[in-house]
PyMOL commands that place a pseudoatom at each C-alpha (Angstrom):
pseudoatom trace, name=CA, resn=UNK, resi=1, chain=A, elem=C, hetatm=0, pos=[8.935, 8.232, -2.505]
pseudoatom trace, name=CA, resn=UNK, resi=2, chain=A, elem=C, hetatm=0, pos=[10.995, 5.317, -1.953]
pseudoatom trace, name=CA, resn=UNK, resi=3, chain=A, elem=C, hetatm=0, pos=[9.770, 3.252, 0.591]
pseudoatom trace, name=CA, resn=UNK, resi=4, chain=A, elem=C, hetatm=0, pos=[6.279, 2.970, 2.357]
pseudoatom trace, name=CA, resn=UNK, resi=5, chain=A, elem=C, hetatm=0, pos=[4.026, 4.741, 2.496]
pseudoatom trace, name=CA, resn=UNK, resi=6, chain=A, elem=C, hetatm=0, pos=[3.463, 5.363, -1.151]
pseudoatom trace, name=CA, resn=UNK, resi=7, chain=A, elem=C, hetatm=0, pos=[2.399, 7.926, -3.483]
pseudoatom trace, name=CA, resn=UNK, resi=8, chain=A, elem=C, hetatm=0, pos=[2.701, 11.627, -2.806]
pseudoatom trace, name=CA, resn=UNK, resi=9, chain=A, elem=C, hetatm=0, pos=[0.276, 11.556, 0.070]
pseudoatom trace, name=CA, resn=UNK, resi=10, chain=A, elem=C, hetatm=0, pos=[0.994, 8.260, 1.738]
pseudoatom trace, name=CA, resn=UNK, resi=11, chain=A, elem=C, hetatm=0, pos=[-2.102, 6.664, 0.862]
pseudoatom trace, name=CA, resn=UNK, resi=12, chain=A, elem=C, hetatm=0, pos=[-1.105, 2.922, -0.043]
pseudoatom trace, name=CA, resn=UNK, resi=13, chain=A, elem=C, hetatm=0, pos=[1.085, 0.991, 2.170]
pseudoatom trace, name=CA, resn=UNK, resi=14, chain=A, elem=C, hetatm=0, pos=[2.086, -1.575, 0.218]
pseudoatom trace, name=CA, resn=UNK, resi=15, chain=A, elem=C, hetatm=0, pos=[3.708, -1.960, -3.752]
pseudoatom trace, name=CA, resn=UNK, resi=16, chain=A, elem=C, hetatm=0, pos=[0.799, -4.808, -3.846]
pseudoatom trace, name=CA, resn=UNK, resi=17, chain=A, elem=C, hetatm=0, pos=[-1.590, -2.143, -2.927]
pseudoatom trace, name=CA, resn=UNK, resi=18, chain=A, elem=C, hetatm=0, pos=[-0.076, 0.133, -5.251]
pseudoatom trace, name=CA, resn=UNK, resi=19, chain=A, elem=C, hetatm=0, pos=[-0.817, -2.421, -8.185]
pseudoatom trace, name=CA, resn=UNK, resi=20, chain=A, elem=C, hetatm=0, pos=[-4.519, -3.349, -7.189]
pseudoatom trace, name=CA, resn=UNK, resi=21, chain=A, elem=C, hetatm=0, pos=[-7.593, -1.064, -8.471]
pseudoatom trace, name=CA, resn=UNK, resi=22, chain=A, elem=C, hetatm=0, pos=[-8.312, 1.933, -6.584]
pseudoatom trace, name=CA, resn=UNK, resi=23, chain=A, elem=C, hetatm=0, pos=[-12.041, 0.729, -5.542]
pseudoatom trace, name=CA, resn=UNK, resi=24, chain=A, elem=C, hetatm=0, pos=[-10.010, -2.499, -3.820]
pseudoatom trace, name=CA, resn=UNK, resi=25, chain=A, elem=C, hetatm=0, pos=[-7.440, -0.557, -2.126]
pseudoatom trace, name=CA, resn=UNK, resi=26, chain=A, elem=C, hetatm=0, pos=[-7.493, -0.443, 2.161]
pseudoatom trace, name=CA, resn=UNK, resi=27, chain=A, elem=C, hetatm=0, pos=[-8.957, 2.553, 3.017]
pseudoatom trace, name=CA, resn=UNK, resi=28, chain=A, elem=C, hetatm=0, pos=[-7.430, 2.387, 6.501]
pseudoatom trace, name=CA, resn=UNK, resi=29, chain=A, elem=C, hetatm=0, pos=[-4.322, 0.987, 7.950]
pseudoatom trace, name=CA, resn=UNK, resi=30, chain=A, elem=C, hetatm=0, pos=[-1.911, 1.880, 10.680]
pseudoatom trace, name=CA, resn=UNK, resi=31, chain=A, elem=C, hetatm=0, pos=[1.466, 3.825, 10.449]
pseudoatom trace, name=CA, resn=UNK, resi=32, chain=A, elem=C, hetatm=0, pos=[3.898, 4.386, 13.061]
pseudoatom trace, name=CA, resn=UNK, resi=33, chain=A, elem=C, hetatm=0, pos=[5.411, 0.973, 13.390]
pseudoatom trace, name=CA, resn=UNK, resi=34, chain=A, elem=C, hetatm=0, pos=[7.951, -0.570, 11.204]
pseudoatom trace, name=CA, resn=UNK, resi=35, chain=A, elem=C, hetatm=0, pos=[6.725, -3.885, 10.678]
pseudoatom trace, name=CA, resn=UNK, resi=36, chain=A, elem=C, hetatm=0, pos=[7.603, -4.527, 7.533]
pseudoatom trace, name=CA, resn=UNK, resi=37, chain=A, elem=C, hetatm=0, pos=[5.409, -7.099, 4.947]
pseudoatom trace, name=CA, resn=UNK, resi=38, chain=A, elem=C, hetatm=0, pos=[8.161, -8.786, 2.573]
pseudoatom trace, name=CA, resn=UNK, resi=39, chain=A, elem=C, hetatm=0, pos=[5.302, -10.133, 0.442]
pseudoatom trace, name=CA, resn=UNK, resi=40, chain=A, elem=C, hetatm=0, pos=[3.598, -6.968, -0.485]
pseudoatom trace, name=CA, resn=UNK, resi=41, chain=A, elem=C, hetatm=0, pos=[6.414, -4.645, -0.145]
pseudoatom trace, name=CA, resn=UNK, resi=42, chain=A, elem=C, hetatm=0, pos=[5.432, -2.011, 2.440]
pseudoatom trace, name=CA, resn=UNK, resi=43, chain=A, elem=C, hetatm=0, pos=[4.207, -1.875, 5.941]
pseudoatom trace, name=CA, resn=UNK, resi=44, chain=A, elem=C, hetatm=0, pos=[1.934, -4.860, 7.587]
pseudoatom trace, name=CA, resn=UNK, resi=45, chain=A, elem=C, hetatm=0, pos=[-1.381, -3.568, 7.917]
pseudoatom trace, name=CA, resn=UNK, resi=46, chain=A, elem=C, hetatm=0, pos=[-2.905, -6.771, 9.367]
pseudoatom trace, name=CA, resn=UNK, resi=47, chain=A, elem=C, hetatm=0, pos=[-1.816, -5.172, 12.909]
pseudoatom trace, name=CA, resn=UNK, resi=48, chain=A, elem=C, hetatm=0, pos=[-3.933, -5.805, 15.820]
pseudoatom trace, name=CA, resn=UNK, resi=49, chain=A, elem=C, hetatm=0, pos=[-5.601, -2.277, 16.629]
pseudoatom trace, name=CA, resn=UNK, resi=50, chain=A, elem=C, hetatm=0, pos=[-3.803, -1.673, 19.902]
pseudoatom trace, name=CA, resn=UNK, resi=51, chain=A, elem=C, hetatm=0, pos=[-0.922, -1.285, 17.970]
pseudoatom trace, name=CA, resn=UNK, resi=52, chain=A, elem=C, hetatm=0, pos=[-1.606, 0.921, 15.390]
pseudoatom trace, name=CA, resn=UNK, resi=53, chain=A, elem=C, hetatm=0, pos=[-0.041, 4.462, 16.435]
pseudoatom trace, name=CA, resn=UNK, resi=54, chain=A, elem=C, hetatm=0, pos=[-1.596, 6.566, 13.697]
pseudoatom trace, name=CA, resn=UNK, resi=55, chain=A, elem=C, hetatm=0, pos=[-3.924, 6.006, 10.883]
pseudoatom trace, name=CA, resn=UNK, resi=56, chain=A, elem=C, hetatm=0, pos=[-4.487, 6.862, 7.606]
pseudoatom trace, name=CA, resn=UNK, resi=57, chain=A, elem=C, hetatm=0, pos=[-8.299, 6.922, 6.449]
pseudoatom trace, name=CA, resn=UNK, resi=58, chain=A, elem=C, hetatm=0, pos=[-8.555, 7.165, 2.873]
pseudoatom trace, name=CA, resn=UNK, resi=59, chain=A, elem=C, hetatm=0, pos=[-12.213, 7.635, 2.690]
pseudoatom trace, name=CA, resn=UNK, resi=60, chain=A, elem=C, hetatm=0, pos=[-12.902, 10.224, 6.090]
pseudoatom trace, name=CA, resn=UNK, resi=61, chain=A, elem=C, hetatm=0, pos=[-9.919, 12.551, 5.189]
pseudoatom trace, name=CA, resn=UNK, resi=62, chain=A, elem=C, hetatm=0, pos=[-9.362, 14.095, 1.265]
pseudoatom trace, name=CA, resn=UNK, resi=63, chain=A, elem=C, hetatm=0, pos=[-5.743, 14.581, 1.703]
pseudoatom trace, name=CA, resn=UNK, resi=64, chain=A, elem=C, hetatm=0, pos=[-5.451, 11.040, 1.898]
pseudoatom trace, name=CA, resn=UNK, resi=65, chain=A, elem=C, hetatm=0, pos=[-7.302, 10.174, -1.225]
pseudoatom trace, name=CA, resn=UNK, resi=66, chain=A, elem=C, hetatm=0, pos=[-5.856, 6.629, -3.186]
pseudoatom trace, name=CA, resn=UNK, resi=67, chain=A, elem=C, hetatm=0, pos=[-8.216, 6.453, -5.844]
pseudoatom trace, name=CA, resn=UNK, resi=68, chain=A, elem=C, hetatm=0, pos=[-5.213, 7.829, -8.499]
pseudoatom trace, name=CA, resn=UNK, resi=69, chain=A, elem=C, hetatm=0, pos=[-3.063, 6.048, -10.375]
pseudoatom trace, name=CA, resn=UNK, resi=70, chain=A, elem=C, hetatm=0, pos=[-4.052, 3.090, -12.425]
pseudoatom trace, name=CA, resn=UNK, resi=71, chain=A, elem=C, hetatm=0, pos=[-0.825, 2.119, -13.799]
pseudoatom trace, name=CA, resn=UNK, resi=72, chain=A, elem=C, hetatm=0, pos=[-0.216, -1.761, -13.824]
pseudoatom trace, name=CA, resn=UNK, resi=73, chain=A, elem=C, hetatm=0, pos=[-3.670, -2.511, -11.983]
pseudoatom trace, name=CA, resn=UNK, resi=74, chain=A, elem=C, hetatm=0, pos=[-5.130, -4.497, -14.837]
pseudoatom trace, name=CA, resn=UNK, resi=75, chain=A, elem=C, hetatm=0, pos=[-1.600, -6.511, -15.466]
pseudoatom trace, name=CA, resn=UNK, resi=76, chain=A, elem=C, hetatm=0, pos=[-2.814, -10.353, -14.043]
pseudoatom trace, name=CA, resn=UNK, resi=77, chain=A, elem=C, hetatm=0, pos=[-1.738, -11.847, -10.696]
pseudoatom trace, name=CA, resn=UNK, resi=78, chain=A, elem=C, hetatm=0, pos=[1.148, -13.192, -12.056]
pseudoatom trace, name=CA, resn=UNK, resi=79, chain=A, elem=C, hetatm=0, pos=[2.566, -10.958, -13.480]
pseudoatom trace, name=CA, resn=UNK, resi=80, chain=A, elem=C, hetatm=0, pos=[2.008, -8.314, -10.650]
pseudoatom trace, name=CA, resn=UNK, resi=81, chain=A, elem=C, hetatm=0, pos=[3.823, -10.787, -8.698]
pseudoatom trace, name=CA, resn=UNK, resi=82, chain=A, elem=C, hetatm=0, pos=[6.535, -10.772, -10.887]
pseudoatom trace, name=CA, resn=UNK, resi=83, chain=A, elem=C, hetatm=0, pos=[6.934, -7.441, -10.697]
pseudoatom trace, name=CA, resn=UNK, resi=84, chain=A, elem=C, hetatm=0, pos=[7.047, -7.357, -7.343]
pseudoatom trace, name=CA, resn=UNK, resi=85, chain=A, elem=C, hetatm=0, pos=[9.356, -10.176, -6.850]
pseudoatom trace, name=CA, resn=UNK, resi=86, chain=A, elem=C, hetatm=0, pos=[11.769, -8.024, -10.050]
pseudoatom trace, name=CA, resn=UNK, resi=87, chain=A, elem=C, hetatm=0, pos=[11.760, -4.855, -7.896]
pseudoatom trace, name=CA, resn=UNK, resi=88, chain=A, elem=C, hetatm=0, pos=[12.544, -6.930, -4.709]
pseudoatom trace, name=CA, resn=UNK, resi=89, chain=A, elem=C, hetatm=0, pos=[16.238, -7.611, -6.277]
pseudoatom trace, name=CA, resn=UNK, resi=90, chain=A, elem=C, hetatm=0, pos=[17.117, -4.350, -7.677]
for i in range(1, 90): cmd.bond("trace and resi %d" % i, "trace and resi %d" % (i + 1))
show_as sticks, trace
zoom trace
């Protein structure tokens, strides 16, 4: 629950993810790497393909699902990125 992937399934690799709308969320990016994104707080999912070790498909596999949790998705870019930059020094 701490660190990327997040939510209980795994299903949003990124805090930034985390804070946009469900319907704008990546529905598939790469795990088994540990490339880390500073920006967006979680794991790079701008990987080349021949990289990616595993996947996960939010839209092909249910268990996977990241249309929950609306929490903070309607706060505006700035502040979202305030957020994230808060949480990056605690």
């Amino acid at each position: 629950w701490a660190a990327a992937p997040y939510l209980h399934n795994g299903s949003v690799p990124t805090l930034r993810d985390l804070l946009t709308p469900p319907y704008q969320r990546i529905k598939r990016f790469p795990l088994g790497h540990r490339e880390y994104d500073p920006m967006k707080i979680g794991y790079r999912t701008d990987l080349p393909r021949a990289k990616w070790r595993y996947a996960i498909d939010t839209v092909n596999d249910s268990r996977s699902s990241n249309a929950g949790h609306l929490f903070g998705t309607n706060l505006p870019e700035a502040e979202k990125t305030a957020l994230l930059e808060y949480l990056k020094t605690t």
